[in-house]
Structure formats: C-alpha cells, structure tokens
BAVO-962979 format. One record per residue (C-alpha): residue number from 1; residue in three letters; x, y, z. Coordinates in steps of 0.02 Angstrom, whole numbers, plus 50000, padded with zeros to 5 digits. Layout:
<recs>
[NUM,ALA,[X,Y,Z]]
...
</recs>
This chain:
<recs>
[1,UNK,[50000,50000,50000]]
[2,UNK,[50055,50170,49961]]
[3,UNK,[50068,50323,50044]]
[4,UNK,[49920,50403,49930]]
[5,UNK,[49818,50224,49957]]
[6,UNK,[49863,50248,50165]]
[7,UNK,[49790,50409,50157]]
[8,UNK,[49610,50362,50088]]
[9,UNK,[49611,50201,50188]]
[10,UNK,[49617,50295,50328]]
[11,UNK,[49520,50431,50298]]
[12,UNK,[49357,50322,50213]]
[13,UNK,[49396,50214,50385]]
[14,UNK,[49382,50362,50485]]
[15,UNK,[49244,50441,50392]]
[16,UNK,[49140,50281,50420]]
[17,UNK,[49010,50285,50551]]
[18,UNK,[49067,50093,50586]]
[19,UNK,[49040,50112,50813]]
[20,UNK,[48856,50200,50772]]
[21,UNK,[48836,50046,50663]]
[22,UNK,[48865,49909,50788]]
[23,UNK,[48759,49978,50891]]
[24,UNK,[48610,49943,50790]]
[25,UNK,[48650,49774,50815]]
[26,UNK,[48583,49681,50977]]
[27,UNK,[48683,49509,50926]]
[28,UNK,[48850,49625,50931]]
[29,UNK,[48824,49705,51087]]
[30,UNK,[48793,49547,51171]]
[31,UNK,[48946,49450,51107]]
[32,UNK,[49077,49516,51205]]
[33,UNK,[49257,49485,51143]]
[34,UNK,[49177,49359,51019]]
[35,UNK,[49223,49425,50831]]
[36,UNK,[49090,49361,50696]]
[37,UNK,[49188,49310,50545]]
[38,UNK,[49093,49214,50470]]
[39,UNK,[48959,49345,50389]]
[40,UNK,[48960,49226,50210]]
[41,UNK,[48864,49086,50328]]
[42,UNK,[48739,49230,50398]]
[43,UNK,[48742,49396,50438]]
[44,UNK,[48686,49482,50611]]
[45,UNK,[48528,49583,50589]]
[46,UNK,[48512,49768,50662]]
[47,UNK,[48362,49793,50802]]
[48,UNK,[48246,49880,50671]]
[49,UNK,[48223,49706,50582]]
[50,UNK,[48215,49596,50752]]
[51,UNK,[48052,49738,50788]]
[52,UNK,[47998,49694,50609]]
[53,UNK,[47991,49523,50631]]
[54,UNK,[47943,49529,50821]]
[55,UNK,[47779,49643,50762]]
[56,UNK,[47729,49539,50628]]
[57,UNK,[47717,49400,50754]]
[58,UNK,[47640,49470,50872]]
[59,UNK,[47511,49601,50779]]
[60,UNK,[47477,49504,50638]]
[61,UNK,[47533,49337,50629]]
[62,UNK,[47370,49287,50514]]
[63,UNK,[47353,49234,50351]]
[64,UNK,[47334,49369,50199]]
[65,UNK,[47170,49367,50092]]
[66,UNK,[47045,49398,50221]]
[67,UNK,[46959,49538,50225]]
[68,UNK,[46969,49587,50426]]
[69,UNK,[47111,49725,50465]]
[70,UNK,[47235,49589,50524]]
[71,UNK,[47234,49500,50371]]
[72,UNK,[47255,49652,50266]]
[73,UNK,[47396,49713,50341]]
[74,UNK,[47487,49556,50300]]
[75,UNK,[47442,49607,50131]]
[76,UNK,[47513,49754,50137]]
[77,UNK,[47657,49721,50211]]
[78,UNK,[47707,49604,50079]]
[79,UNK,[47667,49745,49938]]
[80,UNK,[47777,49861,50041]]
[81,UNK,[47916,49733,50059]]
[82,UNK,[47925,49700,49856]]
[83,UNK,[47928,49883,49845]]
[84,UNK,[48076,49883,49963]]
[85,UNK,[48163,49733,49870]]
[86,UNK,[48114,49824,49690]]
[87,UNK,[48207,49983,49756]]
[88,UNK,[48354,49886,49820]]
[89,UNK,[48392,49767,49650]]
[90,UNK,[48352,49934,49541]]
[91,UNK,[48188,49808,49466]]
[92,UNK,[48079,49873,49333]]
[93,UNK,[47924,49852,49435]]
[94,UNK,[47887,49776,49627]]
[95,UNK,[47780,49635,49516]]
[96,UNK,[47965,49563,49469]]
[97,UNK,[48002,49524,49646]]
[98,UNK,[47934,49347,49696]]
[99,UNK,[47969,49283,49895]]
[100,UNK,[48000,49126,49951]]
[101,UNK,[48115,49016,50073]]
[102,UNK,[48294,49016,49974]]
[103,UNK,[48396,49069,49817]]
[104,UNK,[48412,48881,49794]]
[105,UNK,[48239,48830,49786]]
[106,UNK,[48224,48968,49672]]
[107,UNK,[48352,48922,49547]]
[108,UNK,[48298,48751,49534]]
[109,UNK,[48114,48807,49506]]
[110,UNK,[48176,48927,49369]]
[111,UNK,[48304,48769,49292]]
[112,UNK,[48125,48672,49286]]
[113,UNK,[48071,48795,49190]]
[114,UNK,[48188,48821,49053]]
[115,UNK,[48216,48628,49047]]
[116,UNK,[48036,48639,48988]]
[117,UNK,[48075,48757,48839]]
[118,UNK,[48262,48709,48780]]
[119,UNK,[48209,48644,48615]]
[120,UNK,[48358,48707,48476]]
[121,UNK,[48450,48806,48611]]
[122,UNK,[48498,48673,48715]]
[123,UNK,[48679,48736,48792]]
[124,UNK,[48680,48814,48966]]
[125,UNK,[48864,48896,49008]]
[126,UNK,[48909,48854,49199]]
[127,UNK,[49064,48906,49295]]
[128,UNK,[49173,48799,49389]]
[129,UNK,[49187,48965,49531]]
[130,UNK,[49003,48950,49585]]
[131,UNK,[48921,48892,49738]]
[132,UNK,[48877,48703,49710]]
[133,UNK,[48668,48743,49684]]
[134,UNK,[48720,48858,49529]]
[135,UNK,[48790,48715,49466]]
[136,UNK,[48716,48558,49507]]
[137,UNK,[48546,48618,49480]]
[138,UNK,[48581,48667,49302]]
[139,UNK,[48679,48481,49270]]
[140,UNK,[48522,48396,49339]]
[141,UNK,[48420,48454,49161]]
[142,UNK,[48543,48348,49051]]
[143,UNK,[48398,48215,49052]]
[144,UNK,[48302,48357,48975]]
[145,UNK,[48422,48356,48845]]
[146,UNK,[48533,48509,48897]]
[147,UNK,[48723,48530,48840]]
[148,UNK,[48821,48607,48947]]
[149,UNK,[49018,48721,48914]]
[150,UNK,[49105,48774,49057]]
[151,UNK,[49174,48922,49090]]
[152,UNK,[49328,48894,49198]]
[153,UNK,[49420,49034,49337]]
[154,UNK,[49582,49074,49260]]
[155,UNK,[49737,49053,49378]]
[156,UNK,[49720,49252,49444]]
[157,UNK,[49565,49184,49531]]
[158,UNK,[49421,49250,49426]]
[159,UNK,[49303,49214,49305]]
[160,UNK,[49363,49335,49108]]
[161,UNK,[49240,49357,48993]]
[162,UNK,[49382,49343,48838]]
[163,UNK,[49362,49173,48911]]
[164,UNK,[49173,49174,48891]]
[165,UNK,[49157,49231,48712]]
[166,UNK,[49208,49046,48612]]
[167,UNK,[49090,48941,48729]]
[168,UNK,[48934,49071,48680]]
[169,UNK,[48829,49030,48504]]
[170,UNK,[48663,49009,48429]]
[171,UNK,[48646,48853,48525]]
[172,UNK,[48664,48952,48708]]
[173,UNK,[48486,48940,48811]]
[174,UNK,[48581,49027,48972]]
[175,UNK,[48743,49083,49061]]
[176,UNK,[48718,49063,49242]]
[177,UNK,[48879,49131,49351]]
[178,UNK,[48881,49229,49507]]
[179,UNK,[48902,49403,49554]]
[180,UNK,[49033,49366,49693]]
[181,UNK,[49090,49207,49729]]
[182,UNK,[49059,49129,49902]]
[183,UNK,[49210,49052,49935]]
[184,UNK,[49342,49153,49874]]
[185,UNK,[49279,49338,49867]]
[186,UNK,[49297,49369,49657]]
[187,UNK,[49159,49484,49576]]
[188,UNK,[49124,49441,49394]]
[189,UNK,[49083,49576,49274]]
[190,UNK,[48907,49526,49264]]
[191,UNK,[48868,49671,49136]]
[192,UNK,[48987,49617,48987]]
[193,UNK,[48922,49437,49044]]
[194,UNK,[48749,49485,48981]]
[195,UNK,[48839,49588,48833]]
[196,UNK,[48899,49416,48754]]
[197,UNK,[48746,49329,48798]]
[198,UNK,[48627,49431,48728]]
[199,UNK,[48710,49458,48571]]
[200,UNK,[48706,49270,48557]]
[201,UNK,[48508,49263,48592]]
[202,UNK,[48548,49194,48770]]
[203,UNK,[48482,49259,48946]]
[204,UNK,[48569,49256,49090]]
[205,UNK,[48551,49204,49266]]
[206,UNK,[48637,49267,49410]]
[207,UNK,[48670,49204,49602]]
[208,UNK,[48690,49362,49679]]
[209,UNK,[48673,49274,49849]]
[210,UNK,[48858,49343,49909]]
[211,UNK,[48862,49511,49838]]
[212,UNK,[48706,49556,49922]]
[213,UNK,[48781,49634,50073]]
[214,UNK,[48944,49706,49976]]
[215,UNK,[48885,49814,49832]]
[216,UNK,[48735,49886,49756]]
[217,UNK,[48631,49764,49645]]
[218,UNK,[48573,49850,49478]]
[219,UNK,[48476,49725,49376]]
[220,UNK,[48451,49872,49231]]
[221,UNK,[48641,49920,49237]]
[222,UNK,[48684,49739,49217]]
[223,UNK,[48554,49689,49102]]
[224,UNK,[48527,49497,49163]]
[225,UNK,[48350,49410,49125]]
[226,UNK,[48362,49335,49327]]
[227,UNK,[48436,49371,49488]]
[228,UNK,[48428,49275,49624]]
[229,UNK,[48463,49323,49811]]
[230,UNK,[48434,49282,50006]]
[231,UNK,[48426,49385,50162]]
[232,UNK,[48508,49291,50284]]
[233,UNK,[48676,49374,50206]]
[234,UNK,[48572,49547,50199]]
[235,UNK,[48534,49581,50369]]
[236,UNK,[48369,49484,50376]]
[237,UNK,[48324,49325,50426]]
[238,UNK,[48309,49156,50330]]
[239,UNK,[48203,49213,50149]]
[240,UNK,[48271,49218,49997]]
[241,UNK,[48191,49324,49829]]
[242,UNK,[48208,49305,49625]]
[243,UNK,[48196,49435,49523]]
[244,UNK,[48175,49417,49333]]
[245,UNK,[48090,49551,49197]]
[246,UNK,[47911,49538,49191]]
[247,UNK,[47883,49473,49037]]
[248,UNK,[48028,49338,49055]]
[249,UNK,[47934,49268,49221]]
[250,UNK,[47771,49251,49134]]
[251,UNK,[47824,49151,48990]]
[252,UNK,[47931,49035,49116]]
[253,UNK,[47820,48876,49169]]
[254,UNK,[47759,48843,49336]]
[255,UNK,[47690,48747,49447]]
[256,UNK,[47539,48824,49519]]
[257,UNK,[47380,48773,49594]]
[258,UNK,[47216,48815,49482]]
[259,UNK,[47164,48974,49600]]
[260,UNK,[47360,49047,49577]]
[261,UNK,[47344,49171,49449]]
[262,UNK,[47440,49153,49291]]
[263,UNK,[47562,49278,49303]]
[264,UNK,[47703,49350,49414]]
[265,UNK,[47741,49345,49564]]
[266,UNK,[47609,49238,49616]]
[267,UNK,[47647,49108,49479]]
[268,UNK,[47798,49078,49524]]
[269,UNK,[47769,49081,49729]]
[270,UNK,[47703,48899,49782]]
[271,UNK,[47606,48897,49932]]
[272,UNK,[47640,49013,50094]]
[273,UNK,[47791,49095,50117]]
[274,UNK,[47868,49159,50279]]
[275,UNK,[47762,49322,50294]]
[276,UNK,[47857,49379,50464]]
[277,UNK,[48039,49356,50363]]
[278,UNK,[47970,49463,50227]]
[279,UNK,[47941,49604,50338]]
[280,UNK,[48132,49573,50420]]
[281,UNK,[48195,49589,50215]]
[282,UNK,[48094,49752,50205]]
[283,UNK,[48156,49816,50370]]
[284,UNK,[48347,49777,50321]]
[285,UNK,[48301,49880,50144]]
[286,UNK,[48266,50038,50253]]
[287,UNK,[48427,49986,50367]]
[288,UNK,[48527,50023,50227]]
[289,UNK,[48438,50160,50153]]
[290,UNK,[48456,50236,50322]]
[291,UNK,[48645,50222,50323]]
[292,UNK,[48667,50320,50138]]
[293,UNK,[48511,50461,50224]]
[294,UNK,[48653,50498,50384]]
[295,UNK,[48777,50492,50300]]
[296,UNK,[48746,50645,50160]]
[297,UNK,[48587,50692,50244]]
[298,UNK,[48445,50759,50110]]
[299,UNK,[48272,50792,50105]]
[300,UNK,[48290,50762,49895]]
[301,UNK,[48355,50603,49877]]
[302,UNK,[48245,50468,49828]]
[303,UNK,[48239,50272,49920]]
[304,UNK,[48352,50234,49794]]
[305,UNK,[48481,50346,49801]]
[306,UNK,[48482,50322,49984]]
[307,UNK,[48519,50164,49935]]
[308,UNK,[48648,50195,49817]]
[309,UNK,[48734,50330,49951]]
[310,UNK,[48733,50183,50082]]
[311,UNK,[48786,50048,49972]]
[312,UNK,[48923,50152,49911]]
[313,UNK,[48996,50217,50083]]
[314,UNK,[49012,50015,50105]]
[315,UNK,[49080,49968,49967]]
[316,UNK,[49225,50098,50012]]
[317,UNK,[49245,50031,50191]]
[318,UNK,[49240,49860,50131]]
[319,UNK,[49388,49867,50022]]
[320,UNK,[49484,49954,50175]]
[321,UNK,[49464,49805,50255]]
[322,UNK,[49510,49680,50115]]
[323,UNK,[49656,49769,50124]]
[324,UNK,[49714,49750,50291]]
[325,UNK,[49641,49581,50274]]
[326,UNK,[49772,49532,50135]]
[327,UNK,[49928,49622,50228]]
[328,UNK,[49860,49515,50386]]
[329,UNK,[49855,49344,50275]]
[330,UNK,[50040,49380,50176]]
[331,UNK,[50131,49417,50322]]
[332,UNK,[50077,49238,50388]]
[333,UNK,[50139,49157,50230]]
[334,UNK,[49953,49105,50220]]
[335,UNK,[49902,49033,50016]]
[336,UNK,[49772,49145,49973]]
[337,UNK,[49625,49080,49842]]
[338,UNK,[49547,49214,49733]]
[339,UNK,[49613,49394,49695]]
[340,UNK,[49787,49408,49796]]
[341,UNK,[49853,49573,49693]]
[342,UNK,[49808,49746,49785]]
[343,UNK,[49802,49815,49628]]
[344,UNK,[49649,49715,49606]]
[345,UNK,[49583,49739,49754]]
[346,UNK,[49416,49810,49663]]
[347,UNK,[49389,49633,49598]]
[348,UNK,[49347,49558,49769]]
[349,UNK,[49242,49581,49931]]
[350,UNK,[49312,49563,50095]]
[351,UNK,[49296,49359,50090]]
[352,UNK,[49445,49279,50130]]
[353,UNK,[49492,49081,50056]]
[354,UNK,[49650,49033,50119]]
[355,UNK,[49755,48884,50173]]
[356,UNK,[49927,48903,50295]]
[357,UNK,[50045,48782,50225]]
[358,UNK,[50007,48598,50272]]
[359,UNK,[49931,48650,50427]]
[360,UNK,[49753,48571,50454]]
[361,UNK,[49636,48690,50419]]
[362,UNK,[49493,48619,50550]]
[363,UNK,[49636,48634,50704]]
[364,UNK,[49669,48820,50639]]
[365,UNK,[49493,48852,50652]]
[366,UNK,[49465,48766,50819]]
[367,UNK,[49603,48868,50884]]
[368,UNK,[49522,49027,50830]]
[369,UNK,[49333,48961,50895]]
[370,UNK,[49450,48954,51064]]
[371,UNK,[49505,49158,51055]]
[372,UNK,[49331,49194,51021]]
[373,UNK,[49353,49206,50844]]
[374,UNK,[49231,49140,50724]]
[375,UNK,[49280,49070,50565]]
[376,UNK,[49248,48917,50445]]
[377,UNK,[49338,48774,50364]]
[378,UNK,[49286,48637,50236]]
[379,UNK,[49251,48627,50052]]
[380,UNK,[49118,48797,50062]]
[381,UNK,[48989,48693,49951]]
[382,UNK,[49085,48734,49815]]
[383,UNK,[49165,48554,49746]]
[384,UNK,[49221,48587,49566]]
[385,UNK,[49325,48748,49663]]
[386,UNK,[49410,48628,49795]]
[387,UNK,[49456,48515,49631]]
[388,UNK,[49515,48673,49527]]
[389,UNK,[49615,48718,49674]]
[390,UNK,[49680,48538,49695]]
[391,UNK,[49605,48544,49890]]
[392,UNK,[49543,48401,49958]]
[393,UNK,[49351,48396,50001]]
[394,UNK,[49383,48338,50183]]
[395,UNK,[49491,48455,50220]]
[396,UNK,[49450,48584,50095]]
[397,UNK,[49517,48779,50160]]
[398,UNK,[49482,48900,50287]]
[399,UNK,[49348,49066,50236]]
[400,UNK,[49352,49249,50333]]
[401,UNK,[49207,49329,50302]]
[402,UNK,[49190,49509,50352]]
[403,UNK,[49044,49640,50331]]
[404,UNK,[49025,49838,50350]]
[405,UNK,[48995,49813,50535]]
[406,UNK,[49188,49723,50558]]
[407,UNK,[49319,49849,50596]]
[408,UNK,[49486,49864,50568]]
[409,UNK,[49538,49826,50750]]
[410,UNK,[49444,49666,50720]]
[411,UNK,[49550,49626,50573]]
[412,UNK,[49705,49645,50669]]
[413,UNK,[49653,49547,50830]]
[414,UNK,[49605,49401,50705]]
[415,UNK,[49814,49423,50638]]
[416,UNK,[49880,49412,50823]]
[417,UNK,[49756,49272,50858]]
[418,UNK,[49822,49178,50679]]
[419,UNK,[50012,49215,50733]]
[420,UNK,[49977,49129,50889]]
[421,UNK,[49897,48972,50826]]
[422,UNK,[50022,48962,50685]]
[423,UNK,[50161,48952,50816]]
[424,UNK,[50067,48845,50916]]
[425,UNK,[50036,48724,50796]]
[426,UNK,[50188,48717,50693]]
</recs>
C-alpha cells in the first residue's frame, strides 16, 4: 500500500460511522470479545428488523386474503416489502420480485422451467467458481436434453469474459455465474456477461446470493434476464427472493395450483411463504437506506439513492478492510485463493479463502473458535472449486468473512490470534 492508498484508507475508515453501526445490532452488543467472521454463513441483523419480525408475530401473525384488518395488513406488508426489494435490486416494477424460502429453491424452480423450453437452444454455460446449487441444479436438466460448456476461473482467481466469448453461440439457452463468489471473494463483470449473451440470443442468470451485502445490485445496469438472492447474508432472517423482467417470468412455466393466477409473482410463489421474514427483508432495505440518508443527509434524495449513498459508503469501507485483510494473511505466509494482487483489490469483497501451508485447516479454526474468533473450514459447498484448486474435500480451506459492521481493529486481533495458533501448531 502506498502512501496516497494509506491516506484514503484511513480517511474512508475514519469517515465511516462503523461504532454507530454496531450499535444497531443487539447480537454484537451481546457477544463480548467474540468476533463474527463468518458473515458469508449469515449475517447479524440490526434491532429495526428483530422489531419487524417481532411485530409481525405478534400484531399480525394471520394469514393474507381475508378481508378483517389483520389480514390486510399482512397484505400490505408484503406489497411494501416488494417495493423495498424492487428499490434495492434497481427492478423494473415491485411485480418482478417473487418471495419465498431460498435462492436455491428458486434456481431450481427457474432450471424446471427452462428445461421445459430448451428445444434448439439446448447449451447452458456454467462456471466451475460457483456455489455448488448454481451448478448442480443446472447439470440435473441433462435428462432434459441440455448441453452444457464450462466456463473455467483462470489462475488470477476470477472468472474473464475473453474466456466466455468461444463457449457462447446460437445454440446458448443461458449463462448462469455469480456476482461474487462465496468462497473466494471474486466479483464477475456481470454486465459484459449479459453483453455476450445477449448478442448470442441467450439470457442470463445470476446468484447474487454473496454480493448482496457488499455492493449495490442493479439489475438494469447489468442487464441479466434473473437474479437470484437471500437475506440471511442481507441483514434479515432466513428468505430468499428472484427477480426476473416481467415478461421473462410470465412466459417461464410453473407449477401452480388452479386458484394461483397466471402471472408474476404469484405464479411463480408455491404455497405460503414466511410472511414475518418478509417484513425482516423490508426492514433491512430501510437499514441500509438509512445508512446512505446519515451519512449525506437530504430531504431530495429518493429510496434509491439512499440506497445507492449507503451501498456506496460500504463498498469503500469494505475494500479498507480487504486490504488489511490481505497484509494480515501475507505476512503469515498464508496461500490465498481468489484475487491476491492489491492492485485488484476492486475485483473482490472482503471474503477471505485461504490455506497456511500443510497446517490442518479444522485445528486452525478450532484454535480461533478458542480466542473467540469465528471462522469456517471445509470445502464451502463449492466442489468443482476445491478440485480446481487441487484441495481436498475433507479438508477443503479455511473462509474469513467480514461485513461493513467488522472493523479494522477486528482485522488485526484476528492476525495476532492467527500468529499465535500458527506458532502453536507448527
């Protein structure tokens, strides 16, 4: 790091409300010395979305469709949570957003879908960098007749789209790739993704599970046909959410019972969702719109650009603490998966994959769990990327996951508590 890169480190570090933050957060303030680094598994949710969820519960924990006052709330707070998601994803209309319990379950019920309608275009273009259900759920429609070309993470630890070009032709139904990956921290530019696709008459399909938390989420600036995403990363409980356009969704095939109408989002959301977890999503929308409103305070800006202001000022604090993050890993010799180069530093989130030489990886993380450090090891449900990386599946690596509410003190606790377990095991 530079003195110039020093400099705005320290001042976007200082500039960051990170202590007003934490305080939002009741999990946090009860936890003591404990450090949460393991944000990619689940994020803590701020106090605003436990009340959410708490006053669903407990005002109106009915069912929606009735007609007594109870019942329409629940209504309405589902309308004003897809206006909330709509606003957050940058979605042509709240009608795009459809609710249910997981980004998985979505993708597979979208992969049923298209499996119905491959016909002539029967190629689908997976990654060997994704998490294992935006990959195994688009191999499961080769008895539908789907081909499949993969597009493999280059050495540097990302995903190029010079490499996507050759595998993309008149034959492509979809390219489905992440935004971020899991494991290893590596955005993909999404928008030249749909660039190549598109000129090829292909959609694409995007697991923007990880990069929820990390960046702002523009469906329109990226031009993708579907997004999916969950809150449990986003500072709401366990839901997840799929966007796709409008006109996309109501062409896809369904299954839905005979009273569902025909068209999105109800088409495409089976049965009852979990109304309470709904309200948490919207609540953790306005969390983050709150952030961008104190920190530029304006009685102009719209939701969105809240949203934008907020997502911005974390993006920035973020990459301060990839940075330290990186020094912290290289001066413990640690192997680091994914983009290693500061220079590059723009290309990743603040998710660390990392091994420290032919030390077990489960014992390092033990060690940590004992200095109140919390961490994970293991094959991140991500098999192809434990094979590309020639790591074993038992043993797999060991993933820091940090968030806008870690700090920088946090970062280097977690190097003295790594120095010390290195010497103790070695």
């Amino acid at each position: 790091m530079n003195k110039h890169q020093t400099h705005n480190a320290g001042t976007v570090s200082a500039a960051f409300p990170v202590d007003t933050i934490r305080a939002m957060f009741p999990a946090l303030l009860q936890a003591g010395d404990f450090i949460f680094m393991d944000n990619a598994a689940g994020a803590q949710i701020p106090q605003s979305v436990l009340d959410a969820v708490t006053n669903h519960l407990v005002a109106h924990n009915v069912q929606r469709g009735g007609r007594y006052s109870r019942s329409v709330t629940v209504d309405q707070s589902v309308t004003e949570a897809r206006e909330s998601v709509a606003l957050l994803i940058n979605a042509y209309s709240p009608s795009e957003i459809c609710f249910g319990m997981n980004a998985t379950s979505f993708i597979r019920l979208v992969s049923l879908g298209i499996g119905q309608m491959l016909k002539e275009r029967n190629e689908i273009v997976i990654t060997d960098m994704d998490h294992d259900a935006n990959i195994a759920t688009w191999l499961a429609l080769e008895q539908a007749g789907a081909k499949f070309r993969w597009w493999r993470m280059r050495e540097d630890g990302n995903l190029h789209v010079d490499d996507l070009r050759p595998l993309v032709s008149d034959r492509t139904r979809l390219v489905a790739c992440t935004v971020t990956a899991h494991s290893i921290g590596s955005i993909v530019d999404v928008a030249s993704v749909a660039r190549i696709a598109h000129a090829a008459g292909a959609e694409v399909f995007l697991d923007c599970v990880h990069y929820g938390p990390h960046g702002l989420i523009d469906v329109q600036a990226w031009d993708c046909d579907y997004l999916v995403c969950s809150g449990y990363k986003n500072f709401s409980p366990h839901m997840g959410f799929l966007w796709g356009r409008f006109e996309t969704l109501k062409r896809l095939p369904t299954f839905r019972e005979d009273f569902i109408p025909d068209e999105p989002p109800y088409k495409v959301e089976a049965g009852t969702f979990i109304y309470e977890n709904v309200s948490g999503m919207d609540a953790a929308v306005q969390y983050l719109e709150l952030i961008g409103r104190n920190l530029a305070p304006s009685n102009n800006r719209s939701r969105r650009e809240n949203i934008v202001a907020g997502m911005g000022a974390i993006r920035d604090y973020e990459l301060v603490l990839a940075r330290e993050m990186l020094k912290v890993l290289k001066d413990c010799d640690a192997t680091i998966y994914g983009v290693a180069d500061e220079a590059r530093i723009n290309e990743r989130v603040p998710t660390l994959c990392f091994n420290i030489g032919k030390l077990s990886p489960q014992r390092i993380v033990e060690e940590m769990a004992e200095m109140q450090i919390g961490i994970r090891d293991g094959h991140m449900y991500a098999p192809r990327l434990m094979k590309r990386l020639n790591l074993s599946m038992d043993s797999g690596a060991i993933r820091a996951s940090l968030v806008h509410y870690n700090t920088v003190e946090e970062v280097h606790r977690f190097g003295e508590a790594l120095r010390a377990t290195i010497a103790k095991l070695s």
